[in-house]
C-alpha positions as CSV (number, residue, x, y, z in Angstrom):
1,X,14.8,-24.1,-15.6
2,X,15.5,-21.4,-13.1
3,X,17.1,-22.0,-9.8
4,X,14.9,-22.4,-6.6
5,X,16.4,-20.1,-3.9
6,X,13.2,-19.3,-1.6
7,X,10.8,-22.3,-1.3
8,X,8.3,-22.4,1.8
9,X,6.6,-25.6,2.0
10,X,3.4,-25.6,4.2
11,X,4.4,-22.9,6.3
12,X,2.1,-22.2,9.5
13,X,2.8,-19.4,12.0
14,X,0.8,-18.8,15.6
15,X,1.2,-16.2,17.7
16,X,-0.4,-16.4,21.5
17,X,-2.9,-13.5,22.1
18,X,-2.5,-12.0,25.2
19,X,-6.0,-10.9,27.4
20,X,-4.3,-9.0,29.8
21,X,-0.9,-7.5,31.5
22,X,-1.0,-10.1,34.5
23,X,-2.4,-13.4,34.6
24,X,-2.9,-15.5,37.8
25,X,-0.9,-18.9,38.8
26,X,-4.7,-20.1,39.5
27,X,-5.8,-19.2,36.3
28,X,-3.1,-20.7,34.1
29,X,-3.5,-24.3,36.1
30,X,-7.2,-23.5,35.3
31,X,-6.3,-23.5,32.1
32,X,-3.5,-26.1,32.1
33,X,-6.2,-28.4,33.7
34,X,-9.0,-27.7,30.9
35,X,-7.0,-28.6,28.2
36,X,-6.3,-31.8,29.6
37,X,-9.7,-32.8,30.3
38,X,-11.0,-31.5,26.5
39,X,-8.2,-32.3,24.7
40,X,-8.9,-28.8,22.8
41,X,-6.1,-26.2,22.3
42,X,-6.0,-22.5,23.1
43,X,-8.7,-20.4,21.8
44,X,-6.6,-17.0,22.5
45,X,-4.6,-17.9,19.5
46,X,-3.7,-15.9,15.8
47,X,-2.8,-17.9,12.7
48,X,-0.8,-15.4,10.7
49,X,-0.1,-18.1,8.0
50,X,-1.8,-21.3,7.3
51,X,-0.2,-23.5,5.1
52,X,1.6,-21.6,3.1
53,X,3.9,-23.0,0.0
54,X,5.3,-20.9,-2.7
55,X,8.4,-20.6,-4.8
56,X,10.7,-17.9,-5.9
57,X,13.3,-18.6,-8.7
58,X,16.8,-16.6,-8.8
59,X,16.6,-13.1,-10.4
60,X,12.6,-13.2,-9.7
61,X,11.1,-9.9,-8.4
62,X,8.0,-10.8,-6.5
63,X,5.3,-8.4,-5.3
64,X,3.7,-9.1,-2.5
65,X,0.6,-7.4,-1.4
66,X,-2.5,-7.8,0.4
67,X,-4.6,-5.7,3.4
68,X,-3.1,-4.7,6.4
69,X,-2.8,-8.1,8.4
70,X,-2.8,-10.1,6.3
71,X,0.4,-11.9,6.9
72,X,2.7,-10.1,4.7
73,X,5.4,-8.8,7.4
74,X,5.2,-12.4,8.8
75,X,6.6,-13.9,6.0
76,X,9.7,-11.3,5.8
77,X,10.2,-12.3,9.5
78,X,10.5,-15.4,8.9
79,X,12.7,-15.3,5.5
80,X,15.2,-12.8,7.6
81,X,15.2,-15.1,10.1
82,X,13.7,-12.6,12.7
83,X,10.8,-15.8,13.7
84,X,10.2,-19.1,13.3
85,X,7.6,-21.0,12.0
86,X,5.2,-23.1,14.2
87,X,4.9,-26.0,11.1
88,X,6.1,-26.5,7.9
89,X,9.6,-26.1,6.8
90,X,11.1,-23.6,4.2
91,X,14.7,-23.0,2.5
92,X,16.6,-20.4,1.4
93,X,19.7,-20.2,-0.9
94,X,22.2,-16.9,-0.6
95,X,22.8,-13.9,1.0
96,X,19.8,-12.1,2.6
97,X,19.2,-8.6,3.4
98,X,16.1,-7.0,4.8
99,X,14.9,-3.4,4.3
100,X,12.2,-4.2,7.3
101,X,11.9,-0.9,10.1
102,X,15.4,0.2,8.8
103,X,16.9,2.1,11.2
104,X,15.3,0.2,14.1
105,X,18.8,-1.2,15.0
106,X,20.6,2.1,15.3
107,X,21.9,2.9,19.1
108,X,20.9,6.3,19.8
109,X,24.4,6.9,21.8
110,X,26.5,5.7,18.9
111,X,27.7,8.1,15.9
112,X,26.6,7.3,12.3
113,X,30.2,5.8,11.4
114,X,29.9,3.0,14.4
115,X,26.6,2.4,13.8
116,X,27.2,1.7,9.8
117,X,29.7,-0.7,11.4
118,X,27.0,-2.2,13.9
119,X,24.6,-2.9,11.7
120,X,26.9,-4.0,8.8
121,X,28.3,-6.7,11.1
122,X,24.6,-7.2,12.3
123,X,23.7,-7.9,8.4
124,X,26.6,-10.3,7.8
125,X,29.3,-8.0,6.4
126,X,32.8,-8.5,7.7
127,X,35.1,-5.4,8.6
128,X,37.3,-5.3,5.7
129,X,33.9,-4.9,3.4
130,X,32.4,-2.4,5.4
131,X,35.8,-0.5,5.3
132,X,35.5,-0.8,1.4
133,X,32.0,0.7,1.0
134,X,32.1,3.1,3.8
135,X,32.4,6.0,1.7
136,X,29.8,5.0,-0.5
137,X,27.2,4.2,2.2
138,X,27.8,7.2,4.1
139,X,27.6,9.3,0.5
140,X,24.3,7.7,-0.5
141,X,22.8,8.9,2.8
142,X,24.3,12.2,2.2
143,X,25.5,12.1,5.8
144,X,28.8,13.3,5.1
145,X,28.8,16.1,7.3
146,X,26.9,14.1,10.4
147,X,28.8,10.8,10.4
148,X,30.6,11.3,13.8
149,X,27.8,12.9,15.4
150,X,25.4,10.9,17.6
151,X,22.5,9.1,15.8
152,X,20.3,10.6,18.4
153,X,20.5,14.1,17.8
154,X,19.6,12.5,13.8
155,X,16.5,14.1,11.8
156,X,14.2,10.9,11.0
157,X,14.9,11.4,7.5
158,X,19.2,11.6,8.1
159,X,18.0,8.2,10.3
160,X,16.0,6.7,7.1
161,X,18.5,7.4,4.7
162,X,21.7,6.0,6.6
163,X,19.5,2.4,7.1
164,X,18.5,2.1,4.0
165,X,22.1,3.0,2.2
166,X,23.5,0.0,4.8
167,X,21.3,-2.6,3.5
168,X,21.2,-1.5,0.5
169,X,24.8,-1.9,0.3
170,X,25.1,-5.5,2.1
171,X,25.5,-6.6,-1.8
172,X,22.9,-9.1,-0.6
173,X,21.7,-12.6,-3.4
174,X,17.7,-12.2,-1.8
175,X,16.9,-8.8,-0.6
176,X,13.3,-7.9,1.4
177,X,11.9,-4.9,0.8
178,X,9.1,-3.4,3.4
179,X,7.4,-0.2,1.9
180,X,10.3,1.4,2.4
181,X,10.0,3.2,-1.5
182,X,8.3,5.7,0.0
183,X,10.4,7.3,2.5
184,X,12.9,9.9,2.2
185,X,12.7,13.1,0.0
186,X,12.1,12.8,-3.8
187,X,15.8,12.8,-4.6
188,X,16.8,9.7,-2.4
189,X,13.7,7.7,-3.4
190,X,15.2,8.6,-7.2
191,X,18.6,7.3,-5.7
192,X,16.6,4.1,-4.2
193,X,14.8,3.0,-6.9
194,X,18.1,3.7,-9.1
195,X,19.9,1.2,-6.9
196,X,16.9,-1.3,-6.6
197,X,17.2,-1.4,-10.7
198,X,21.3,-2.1,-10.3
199,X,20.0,-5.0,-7.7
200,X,17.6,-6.7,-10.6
201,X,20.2,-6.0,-13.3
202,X,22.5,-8.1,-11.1
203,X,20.3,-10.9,-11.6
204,X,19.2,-10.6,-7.2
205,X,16.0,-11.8,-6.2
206,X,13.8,-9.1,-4.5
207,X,10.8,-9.5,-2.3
208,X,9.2,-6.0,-2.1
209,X,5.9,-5.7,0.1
210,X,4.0,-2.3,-0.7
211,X,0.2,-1.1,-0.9
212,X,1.3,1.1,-3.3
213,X,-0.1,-1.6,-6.7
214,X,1.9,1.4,-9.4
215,X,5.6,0.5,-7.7
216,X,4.6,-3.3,-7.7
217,X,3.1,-2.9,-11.3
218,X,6.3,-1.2,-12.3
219,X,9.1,-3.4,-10.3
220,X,7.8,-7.4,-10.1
221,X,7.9,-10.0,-12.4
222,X,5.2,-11.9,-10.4
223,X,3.0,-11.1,-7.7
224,X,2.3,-12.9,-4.5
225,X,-1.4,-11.9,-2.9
226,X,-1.9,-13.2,0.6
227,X,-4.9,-12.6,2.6
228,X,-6.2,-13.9,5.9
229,X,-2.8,-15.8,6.2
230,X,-3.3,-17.5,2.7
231,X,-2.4,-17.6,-0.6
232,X,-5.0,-16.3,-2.8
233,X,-2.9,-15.2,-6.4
234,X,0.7,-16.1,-7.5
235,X,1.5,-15.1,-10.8
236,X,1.1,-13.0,-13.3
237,X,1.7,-9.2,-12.1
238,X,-1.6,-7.6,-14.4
239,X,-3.2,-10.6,-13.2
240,X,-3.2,-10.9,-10.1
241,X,-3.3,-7.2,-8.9
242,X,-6.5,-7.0,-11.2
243,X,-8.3,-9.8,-8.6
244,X,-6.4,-8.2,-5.6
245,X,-8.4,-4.8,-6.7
246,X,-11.5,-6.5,-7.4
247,X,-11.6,-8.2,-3.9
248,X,-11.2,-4.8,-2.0
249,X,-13.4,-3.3,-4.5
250,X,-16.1,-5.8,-3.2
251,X,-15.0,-4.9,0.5
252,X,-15.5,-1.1,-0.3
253,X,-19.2,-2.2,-1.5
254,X,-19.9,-4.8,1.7
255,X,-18.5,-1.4,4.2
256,X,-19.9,1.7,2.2
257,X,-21.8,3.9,4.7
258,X,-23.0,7.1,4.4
259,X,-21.7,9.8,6.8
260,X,-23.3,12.7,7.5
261,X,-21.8,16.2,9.4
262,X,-25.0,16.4,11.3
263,X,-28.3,14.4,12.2
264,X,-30.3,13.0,9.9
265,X,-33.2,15.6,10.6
266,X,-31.0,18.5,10.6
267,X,-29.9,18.1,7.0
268,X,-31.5,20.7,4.7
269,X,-30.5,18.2,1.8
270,X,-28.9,15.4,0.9
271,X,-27.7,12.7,-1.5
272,X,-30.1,10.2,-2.4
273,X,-27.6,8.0,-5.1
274,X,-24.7,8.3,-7.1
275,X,-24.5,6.3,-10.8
276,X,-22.2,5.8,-12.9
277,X,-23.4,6.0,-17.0
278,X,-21.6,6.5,-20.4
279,X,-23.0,9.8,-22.3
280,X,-25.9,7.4,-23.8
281,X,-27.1,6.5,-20.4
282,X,-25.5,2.7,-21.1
283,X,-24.0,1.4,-17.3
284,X,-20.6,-0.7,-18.5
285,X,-19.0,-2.7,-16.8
286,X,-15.8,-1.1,-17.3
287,X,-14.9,2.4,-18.6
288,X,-12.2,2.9,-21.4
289,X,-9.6,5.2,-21.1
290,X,-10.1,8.1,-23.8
291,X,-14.3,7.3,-23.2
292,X,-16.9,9.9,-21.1
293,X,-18.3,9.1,-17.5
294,X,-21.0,11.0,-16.5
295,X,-21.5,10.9,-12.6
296,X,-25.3,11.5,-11.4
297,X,-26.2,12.8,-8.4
298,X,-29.5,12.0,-7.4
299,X,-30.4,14.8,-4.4
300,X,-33.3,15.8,-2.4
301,X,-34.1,19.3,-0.5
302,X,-35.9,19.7,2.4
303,X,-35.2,23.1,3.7
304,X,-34.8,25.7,0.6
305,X,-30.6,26.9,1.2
306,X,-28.6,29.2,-1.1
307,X,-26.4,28.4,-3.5
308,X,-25.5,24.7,-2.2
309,X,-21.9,23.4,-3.7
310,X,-21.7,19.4,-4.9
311,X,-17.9,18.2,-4.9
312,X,-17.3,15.0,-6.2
313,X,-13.2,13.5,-5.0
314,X,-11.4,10.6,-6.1
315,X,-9.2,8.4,-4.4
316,X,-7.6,5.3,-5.9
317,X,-8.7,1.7,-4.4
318,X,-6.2,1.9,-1.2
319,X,-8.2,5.7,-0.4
320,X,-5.0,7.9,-1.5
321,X,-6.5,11.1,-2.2
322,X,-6.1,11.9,-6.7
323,X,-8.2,15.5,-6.5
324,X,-11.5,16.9,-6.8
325,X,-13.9,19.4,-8.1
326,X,-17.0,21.3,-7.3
327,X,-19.8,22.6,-9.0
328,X,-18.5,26.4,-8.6
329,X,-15.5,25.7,-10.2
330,X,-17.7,25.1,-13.3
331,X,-20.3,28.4,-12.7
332,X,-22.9,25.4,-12.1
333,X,-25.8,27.0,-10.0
334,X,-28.0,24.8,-8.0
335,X,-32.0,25.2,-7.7
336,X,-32.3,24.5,-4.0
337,X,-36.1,25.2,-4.2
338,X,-37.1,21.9,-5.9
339,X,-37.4,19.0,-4.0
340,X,-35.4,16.2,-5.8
341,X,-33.1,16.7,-8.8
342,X,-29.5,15.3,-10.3
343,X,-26.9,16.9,-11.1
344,X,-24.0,15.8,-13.4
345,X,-20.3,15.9,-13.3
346,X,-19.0,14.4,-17.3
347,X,-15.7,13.6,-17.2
348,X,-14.5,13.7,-20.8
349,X,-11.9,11.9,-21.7
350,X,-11.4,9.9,-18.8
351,X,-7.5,10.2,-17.9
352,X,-6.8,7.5,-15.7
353,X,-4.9,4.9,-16.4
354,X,-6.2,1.1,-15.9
355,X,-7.7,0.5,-12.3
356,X,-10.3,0.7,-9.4
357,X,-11.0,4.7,-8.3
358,X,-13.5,5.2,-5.2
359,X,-16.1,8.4,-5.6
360,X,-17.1,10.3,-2.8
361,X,-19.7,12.8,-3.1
362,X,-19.9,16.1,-0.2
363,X,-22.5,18.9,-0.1
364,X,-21.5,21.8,0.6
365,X,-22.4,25.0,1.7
366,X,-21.9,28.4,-0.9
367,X,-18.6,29.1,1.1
368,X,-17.5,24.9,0.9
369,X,-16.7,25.2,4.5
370,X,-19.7,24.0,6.2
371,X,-20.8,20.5,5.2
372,X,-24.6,19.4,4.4
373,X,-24.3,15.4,3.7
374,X,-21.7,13.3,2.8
375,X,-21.6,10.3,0.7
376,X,-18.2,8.5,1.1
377,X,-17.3,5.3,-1.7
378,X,-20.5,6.7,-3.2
379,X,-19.3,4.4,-6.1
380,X,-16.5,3.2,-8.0
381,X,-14.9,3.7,-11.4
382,X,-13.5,0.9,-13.0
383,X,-11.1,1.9,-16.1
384,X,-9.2,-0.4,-18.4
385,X,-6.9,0.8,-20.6
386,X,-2.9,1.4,-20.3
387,X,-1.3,0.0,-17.6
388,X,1.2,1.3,-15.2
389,X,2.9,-2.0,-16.1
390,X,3.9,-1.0,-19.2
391,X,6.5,1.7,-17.7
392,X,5.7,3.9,-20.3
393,X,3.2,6.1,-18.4
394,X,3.4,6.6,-14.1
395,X,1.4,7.4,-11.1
396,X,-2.5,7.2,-12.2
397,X,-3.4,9.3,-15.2
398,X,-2.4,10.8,-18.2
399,X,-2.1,14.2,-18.7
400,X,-3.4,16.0,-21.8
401,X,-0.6,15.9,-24.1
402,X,1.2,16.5,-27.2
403,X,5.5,15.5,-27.7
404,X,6.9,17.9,-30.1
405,X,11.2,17.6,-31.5
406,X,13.0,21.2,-32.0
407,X,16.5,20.9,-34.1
């Protein structure tokens, strides 16, 4: 059985909302006073966790994800030792370091070689190992040129790069991770996730937080979903992302609203409903990779207009934009002089790879500058088929293709 070198065990963490910049001596012995005779705590309170108790064995690489709030950040605070929790108790075993707002600890006034000295010391690394991988760290941010310059006359991206290469070079046992894949130009995020593969070859255990479910698909062994300060999935990475998706999936369906450019009198036409169906009209549950989708546009026209333009976008479950297309791309004409009509956008094959995609739906005007209605999370595709698990395909489709050998 594998080693236990993160265990929280019933972990709780409060923080004290604030109503105001300045509060009176009268009205805290108010307050003081009320709780005394009620015997009732604060109401102006947060629970970021409640009862929290997971484990993570050595060499594990454990996604965690949930929405924004939900108590992800709280628990890297509190396993870099940044907070403390208000109950429960929790353990760690090894070496941390924390990719969380790297950079944050930089002094403006200082030059990149002192502050790759600062914040090594700051991360537990003695003088004579900092000395050892100076070179290296200052290489990997490709700062060569800058290190005894200033950190404040620093481009964000020179300022990104040198935090990262520190912690990444701590040579840490448990390293945190805080969406920090994404930063940086596409070379460095190559020379990132190169390093991040060294780490896990190394047998370390990573905790990497992201929204982005394709990098915690791809890197973690297990998942961790939290929500509302809670545990609500540990396991399985397919799993677990697959109920994560199907929760905000539901929120998209509780929030969906209909937006429109102008009042609801003024709009010469409008979308009525969008439906998903296969070519035979059937409504599946799910759609196969490889299958057809046909998207139906249910419309109706109350002022005759030339030549409107439907355009139908796709964004994957967290709303990052994946394209679109409109009806003029295709030569499609529309017959604004009947009242109600549907038009049909087939996708055939569908490409995507196995997920939750949102459809929004805009009218437009024969120039597609001017909008007539707008019809945001209109509905939502949901594909199975490969996984970005696998590693053998990336990012959220597969193009149309064919691998050929030349001797």
């Amino acid at each position: 059985m594998a080693d236990v070198v993160i265990r929280f065990d019933e972990i709780s963490k409060r923080y004290r909302l604030r109503r105001g910049w300045y509060r009176s001596i009268r009205e805290e012995l108010r307050e003081w006073a009320q709780r005394i005779v009620t015997r009732s705590g604060r109401r102006d309170v947060f629970w970021a966790l409640k009862n929290v108790s997971f484990d993570v064995e050595q060499g594990d690489v454990v996604g965690l994800i949930g929405p924004n709030g939900a108590g992800k950040s709280t628990i890297l605070k509190i396993l870099s030792q940044v907070t403390v929790p208000t109950s429960g108790r929790f353990a760690l075993r090894g070496r941390v370091g924390a990719l969380i707002e790297i950079g944050a600890g930089f002094h403006p006034d200082l030059t990149g070689r002192e502050n790759v000295y600062l914040n090594g010391a700051i991360m537990g690394m003695r003088r004579q190992e900092i000395d050892a991988k100076f070179d290296r760290i200052v290489s990997f941010a490709e700062v060569e040129t800058f290190v005894d310059t200033p950190v404040k006359h620093y481009s964000s991206g020179m300022q990104v790069r040198l935090g990262f290469s520190v912690a990444a070079h701590t040579d840490p046992d448990i390293l945190l991770i805080d969406e920090v894949l994404a930063v940086g130009d596409a070379s460095f995020q190559i020379r990132c996730l190169n390093r991040l593969a060294e780490l896990k070859e190394q047998g370390k255990t990573i905790i990497l937080v992201s929204h982005n479910m394709a990098n915690v698909l791809q890197h973690s062994r297990k998942v961790l979903w939290i929500e509302g300060g809670e545990i609500r999935g540990y396991g399985c990475p397919d799993a677990v992302v697959e109920r994560y998706l199907a929760s905000v999936r539901d929120r998209m369906h509780a929030s969906a609203t209909a937006v429109f450019s102008s009042s609801d009198a003024d709009q010469p036409i409008r979308v009525d409903r969008v439906s998903l169906c296969d070519v035979e009209g059937r409504v599946p549950e799910k759609f196969r990779y490889g299958d057809a989708v046909c998207i139906d546009i249910s419309f109706t026209v109350r002022q005759p207009i030339h030549n409107p333009v439907f355009e139908v976008t796709i964004q994957d479950a967290h709303g990052y934009p994946l394209g679109g297309i409109t009806s003029r791309f295709g030569g499609l004409k529309i017959d604004s002089t009947v009242e109600q009509g549907v038009v049909r956008l087939m996708l055939r094959p569908v490409l995507f790879l196995k997920g939750d995609y949102v459809i929004n739906v805009h009218i437009r005007d024969q120039c597609i500058e001017r909008y007539y209605d707008v019809k945001k999370r209109a509905a939502v595709l949901i594909v199975d088929g490969p996984s970005i698990a696998s590693r053998e395909v990336s990012g959220h489709l597969v193009y149309p293709h064919e691998w050929q050998v030349r001797l």
